[in-house]
Backbone as CSV, one residue per row, in Angstrom:
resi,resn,N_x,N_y,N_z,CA_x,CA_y,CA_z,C_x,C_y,C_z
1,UNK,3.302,23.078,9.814,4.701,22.754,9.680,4.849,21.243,9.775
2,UNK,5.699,20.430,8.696,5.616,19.445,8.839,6.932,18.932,9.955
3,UNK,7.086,18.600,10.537,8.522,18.249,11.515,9.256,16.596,11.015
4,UNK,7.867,16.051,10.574,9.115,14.187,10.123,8.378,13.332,8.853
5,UNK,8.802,13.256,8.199,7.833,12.356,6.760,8.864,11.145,6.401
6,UNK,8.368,9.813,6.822,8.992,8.233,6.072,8.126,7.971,4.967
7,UNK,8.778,8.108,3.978,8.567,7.978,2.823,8.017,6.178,2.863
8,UNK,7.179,5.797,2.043,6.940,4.675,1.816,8.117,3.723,1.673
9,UNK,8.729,2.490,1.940,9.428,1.339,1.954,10.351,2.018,3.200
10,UNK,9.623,2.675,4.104,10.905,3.173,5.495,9.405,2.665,6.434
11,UNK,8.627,1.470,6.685,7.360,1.570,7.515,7.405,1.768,8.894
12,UNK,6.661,2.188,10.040,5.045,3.034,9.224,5.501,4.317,8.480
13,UNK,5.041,4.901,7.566,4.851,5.972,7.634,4.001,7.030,8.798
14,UNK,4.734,7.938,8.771,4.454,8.997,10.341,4.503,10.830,9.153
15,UNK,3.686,11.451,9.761,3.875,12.844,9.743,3.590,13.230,11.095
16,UNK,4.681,14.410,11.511,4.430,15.144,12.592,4.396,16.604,12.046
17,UNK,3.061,16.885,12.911,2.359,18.337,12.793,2.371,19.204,13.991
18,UNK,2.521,20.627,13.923,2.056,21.142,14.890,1.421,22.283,14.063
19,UNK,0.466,22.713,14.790,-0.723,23.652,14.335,-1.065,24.382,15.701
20,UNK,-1.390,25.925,14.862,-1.850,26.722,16.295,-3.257,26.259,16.110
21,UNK,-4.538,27.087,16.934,-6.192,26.648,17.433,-6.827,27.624,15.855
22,UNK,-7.419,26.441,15.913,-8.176,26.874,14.582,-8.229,26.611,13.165
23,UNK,-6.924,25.786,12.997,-6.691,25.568,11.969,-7.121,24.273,11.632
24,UNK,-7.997,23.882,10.153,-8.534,22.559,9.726,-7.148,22.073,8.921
25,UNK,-6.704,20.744,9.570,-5.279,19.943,8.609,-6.474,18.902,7.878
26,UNK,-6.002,18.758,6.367,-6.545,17.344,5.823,-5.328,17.008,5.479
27,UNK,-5.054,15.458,5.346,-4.363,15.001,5.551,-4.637,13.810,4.656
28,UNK,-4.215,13.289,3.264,-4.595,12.263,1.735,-3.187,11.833,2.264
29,UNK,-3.726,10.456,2.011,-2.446,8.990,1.378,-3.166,8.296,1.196
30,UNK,-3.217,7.746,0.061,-3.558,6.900,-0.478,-4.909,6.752,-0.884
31,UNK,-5.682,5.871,0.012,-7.242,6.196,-0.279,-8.119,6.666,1.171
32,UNK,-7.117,7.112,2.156,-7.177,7.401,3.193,-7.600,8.887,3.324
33,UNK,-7.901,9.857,4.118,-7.955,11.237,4.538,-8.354,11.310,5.600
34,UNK,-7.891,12.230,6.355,-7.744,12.386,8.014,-7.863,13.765,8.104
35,UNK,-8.704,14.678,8.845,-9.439,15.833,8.936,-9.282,16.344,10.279
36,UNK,-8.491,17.150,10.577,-8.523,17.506,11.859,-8.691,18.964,12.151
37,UNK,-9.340,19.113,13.196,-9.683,20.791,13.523,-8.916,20.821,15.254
38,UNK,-8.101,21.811,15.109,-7.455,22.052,16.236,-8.034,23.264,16.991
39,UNK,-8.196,22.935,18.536,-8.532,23.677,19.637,-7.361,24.363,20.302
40,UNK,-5.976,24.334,20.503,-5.274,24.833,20.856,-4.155,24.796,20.166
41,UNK,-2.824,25.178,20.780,-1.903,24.472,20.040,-1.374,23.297,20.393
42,UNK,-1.179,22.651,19.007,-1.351,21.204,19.397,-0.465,20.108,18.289
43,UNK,0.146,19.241,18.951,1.552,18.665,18.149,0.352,16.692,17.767
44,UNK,0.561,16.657,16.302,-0.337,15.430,15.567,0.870,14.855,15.530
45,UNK,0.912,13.387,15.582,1.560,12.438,15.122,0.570,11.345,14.433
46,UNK,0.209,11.041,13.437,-0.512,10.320,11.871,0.275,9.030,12.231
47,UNK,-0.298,7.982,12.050,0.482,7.022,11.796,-0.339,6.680,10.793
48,UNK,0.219,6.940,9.353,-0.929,6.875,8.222,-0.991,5.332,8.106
49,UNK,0.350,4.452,7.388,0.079,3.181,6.850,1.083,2.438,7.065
50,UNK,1.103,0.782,6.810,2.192,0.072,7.112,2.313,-0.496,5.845
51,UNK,3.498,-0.762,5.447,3.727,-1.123,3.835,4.621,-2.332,3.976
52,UNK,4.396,-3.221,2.520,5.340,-4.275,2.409,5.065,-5.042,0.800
53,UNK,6.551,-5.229,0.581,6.625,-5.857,-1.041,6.210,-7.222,-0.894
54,UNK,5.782,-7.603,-1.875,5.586,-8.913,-1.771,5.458,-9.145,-3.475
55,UNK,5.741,-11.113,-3.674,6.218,-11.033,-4.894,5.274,-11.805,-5.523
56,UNK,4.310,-11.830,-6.591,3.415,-12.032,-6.865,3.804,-13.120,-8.092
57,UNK,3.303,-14.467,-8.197,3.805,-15.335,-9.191,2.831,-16.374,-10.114
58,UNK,2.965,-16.024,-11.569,2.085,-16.562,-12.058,2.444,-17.971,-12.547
59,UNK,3.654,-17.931,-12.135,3.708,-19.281,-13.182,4.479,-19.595,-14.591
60,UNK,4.193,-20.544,-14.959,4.367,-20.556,-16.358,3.370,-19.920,-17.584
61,UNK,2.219,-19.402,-16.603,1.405,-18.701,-17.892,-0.179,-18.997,-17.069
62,UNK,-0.597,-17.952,-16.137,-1.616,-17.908,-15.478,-2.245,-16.750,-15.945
63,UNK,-3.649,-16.921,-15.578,-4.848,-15.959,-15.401,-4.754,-15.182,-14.343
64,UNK,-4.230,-16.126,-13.054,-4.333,-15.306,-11.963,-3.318,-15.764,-11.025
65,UNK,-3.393,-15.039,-9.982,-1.705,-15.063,-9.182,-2.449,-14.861,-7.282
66,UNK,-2.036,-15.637,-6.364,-2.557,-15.282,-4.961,-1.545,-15.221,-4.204
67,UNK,-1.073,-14.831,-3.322,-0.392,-14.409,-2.376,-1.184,-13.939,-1.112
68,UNK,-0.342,-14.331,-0.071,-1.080,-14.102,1.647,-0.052,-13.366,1.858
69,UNK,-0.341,-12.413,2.759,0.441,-11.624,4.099,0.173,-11.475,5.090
70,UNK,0.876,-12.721,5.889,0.193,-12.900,7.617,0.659,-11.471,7.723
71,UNK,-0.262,-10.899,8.777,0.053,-9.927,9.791,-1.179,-9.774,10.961
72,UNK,-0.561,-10.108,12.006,-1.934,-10.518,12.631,-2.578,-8.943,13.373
73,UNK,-1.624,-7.855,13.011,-2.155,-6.600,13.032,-3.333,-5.522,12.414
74,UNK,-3.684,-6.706,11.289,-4.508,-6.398,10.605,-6.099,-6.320,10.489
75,UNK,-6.447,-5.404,10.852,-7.748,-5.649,11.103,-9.134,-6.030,9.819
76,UNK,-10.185,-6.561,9.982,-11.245,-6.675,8.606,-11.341,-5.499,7.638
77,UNK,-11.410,-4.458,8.883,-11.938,-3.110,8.443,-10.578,-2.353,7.748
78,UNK,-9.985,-2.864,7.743,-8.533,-2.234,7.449,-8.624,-1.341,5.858
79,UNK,-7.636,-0.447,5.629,-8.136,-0.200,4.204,-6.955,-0.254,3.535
80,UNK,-6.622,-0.422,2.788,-5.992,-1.348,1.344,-5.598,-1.001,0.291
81,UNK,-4.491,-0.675,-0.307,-4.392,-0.088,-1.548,-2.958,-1.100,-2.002
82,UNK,-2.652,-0.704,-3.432,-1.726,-1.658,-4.140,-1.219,-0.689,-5.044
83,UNK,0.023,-1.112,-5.476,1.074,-0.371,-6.413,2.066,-0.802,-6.773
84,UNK,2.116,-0.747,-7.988,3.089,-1.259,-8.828,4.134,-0.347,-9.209
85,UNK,5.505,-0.317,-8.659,6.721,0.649,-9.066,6.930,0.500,-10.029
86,UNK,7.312,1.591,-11.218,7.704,1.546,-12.579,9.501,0.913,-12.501
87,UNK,9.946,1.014,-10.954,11.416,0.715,-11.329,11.645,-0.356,-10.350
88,UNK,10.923,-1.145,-9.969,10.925,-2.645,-9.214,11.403,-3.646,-10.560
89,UNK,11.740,-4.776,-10.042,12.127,-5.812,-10.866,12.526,-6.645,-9.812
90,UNK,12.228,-8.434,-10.567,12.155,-9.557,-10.622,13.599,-10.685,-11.021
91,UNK,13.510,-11.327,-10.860,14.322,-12.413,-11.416,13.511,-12.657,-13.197
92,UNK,12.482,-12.413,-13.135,11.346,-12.655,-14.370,11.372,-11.381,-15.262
93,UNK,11.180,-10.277,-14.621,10.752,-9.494,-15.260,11.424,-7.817,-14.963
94,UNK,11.988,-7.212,-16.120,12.644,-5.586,-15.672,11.711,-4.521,-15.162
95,UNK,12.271,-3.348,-15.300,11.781,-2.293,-14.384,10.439,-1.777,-15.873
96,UNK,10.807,-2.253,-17.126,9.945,-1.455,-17.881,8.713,-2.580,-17.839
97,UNK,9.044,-3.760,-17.696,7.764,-4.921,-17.860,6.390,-4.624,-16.377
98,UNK,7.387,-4.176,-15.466,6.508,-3.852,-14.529,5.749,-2.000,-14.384
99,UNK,6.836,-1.781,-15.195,6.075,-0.460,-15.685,4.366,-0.729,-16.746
100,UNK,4.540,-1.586,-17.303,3.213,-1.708,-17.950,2.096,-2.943,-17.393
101,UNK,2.765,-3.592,-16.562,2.167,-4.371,-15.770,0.501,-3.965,-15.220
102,UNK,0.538,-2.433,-14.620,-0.720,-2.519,-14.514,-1.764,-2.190,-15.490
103,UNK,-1.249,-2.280,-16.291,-2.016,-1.939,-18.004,-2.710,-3.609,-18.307
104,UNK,-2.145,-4.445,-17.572,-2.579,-6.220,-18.064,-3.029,-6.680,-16.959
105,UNK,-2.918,-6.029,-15.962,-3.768,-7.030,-14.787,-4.247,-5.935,-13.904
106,UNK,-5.129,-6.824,-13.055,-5.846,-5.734,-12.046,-5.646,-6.579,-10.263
107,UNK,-5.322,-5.456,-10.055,-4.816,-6.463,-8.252,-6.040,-6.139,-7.301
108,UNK,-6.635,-6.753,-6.798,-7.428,-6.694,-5.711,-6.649,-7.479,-4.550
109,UNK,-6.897,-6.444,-3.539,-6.167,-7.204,-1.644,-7.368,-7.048,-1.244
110,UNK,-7.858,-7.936,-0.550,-8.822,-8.485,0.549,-8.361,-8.370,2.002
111,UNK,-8.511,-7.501,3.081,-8.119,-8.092,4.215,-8.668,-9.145,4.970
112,UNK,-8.133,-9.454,5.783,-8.505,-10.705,6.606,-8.208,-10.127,7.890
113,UNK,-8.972,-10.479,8.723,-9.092,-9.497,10.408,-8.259,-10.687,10.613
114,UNK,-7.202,-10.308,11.709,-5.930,-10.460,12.718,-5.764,-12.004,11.882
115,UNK,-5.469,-11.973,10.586,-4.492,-12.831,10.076,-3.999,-12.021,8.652
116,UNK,-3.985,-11.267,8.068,-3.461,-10.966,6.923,-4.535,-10.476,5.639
117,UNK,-3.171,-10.332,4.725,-4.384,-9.743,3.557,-3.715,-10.730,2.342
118,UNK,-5.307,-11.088,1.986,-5.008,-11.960,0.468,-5.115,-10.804,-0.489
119,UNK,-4.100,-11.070,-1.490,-3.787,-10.263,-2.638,-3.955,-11.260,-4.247
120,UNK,-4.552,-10.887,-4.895,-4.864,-11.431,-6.036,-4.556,-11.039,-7.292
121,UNK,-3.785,-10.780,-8.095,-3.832,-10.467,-9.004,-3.810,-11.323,-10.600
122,UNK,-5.224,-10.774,-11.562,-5.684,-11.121,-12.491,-5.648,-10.432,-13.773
123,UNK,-6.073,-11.359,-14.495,-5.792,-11.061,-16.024,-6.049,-11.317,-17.310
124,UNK,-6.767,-10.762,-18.260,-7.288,-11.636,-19.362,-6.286,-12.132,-20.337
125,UNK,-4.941,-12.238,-20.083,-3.861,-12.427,-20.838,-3.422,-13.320,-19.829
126,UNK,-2.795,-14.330,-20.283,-1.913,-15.284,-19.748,-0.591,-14.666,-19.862
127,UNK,-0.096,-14.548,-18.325,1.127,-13.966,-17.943,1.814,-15.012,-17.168
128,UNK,3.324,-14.726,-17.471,4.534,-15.768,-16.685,5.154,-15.070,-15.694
129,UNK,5.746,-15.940,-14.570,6.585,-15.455,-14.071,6.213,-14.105,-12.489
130,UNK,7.195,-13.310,-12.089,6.939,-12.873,-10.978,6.910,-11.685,-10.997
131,UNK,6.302,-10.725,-10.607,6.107,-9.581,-10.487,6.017,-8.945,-8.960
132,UNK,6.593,-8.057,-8.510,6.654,-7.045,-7.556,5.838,-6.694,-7.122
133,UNK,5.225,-6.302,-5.745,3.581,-5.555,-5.781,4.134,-4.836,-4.364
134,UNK,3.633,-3.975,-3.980,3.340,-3.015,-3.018,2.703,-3.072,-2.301
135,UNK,1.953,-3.401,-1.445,0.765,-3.229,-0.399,0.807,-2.852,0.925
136,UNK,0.314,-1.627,0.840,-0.384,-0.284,1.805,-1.160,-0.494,2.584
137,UNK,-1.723,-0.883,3.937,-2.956,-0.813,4.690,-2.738,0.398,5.536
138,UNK,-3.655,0.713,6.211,-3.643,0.871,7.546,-4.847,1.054,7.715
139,UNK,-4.811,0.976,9.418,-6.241,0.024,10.299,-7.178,0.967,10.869
């Protein structure tokens, strides 16, 4: 039974579980999975991931685009994912330009232990302007 779900841009995301003894929960977000086998009955609280937009800018016509996100919560080992909303938009760019956005570039985030995660995004097309990005960890 699920009892509470924050949808991504409400952070952290949380699920609360309760399960009687015996039962295996898996538990997918993102590139994450969490496996649990219960001994009694027993109430999970997940704190899957912490999320935040950030605005990614190329310029007048770049290859590539960097952006930092202090968070000194962040650990090396942390794990990392990125996403581009089909209905985000820019001062630069609408909800359909960022809809094909990840069709022209490829984003890699790097964490950085207890200072943040560098986010990069590249491209064999020279692109302008600012784009929206998503980024998911948790530690």
């Amino acid at each position: 039974m699920i009892l509470g779900y924050s949808p991504l841009g409400i952070s952290p995301l949380s699920i609360g579980i309760i399960a009687p003894s015996g039962i295996t929960l898996v538990i997918s977000s993102l590139n994450q999975t969490n496996i649990l086998t219960t001994t009694s009955l027993s109430a999970y609280i997940l704190r899957v991931a912490q999320n935040r937009s950030v605005i990614l800018d190329f310029g007048t016509g770049n290859n590539t685009a960097t952006v930092f996100i202090s968070d000194s919560t962040i650990t090396s080992t942390a794990k990392v994912d990125t996403m581009v909303r089909a209905d985000d938009t820019t001062s630069d760019h609408t909800a359909n330009d960022h809809k094909y956005f990840p069709c022209f570039a490829q984003l890699i985030a790097v964490p950085i232990g207890t200072t943040g995660i560098q986010l990069t995004g590249s491209s064999d097309h020279k692109l302008t302007g600012t784009f929206k990005v998503r980024v998911v960890w948790s530690n």
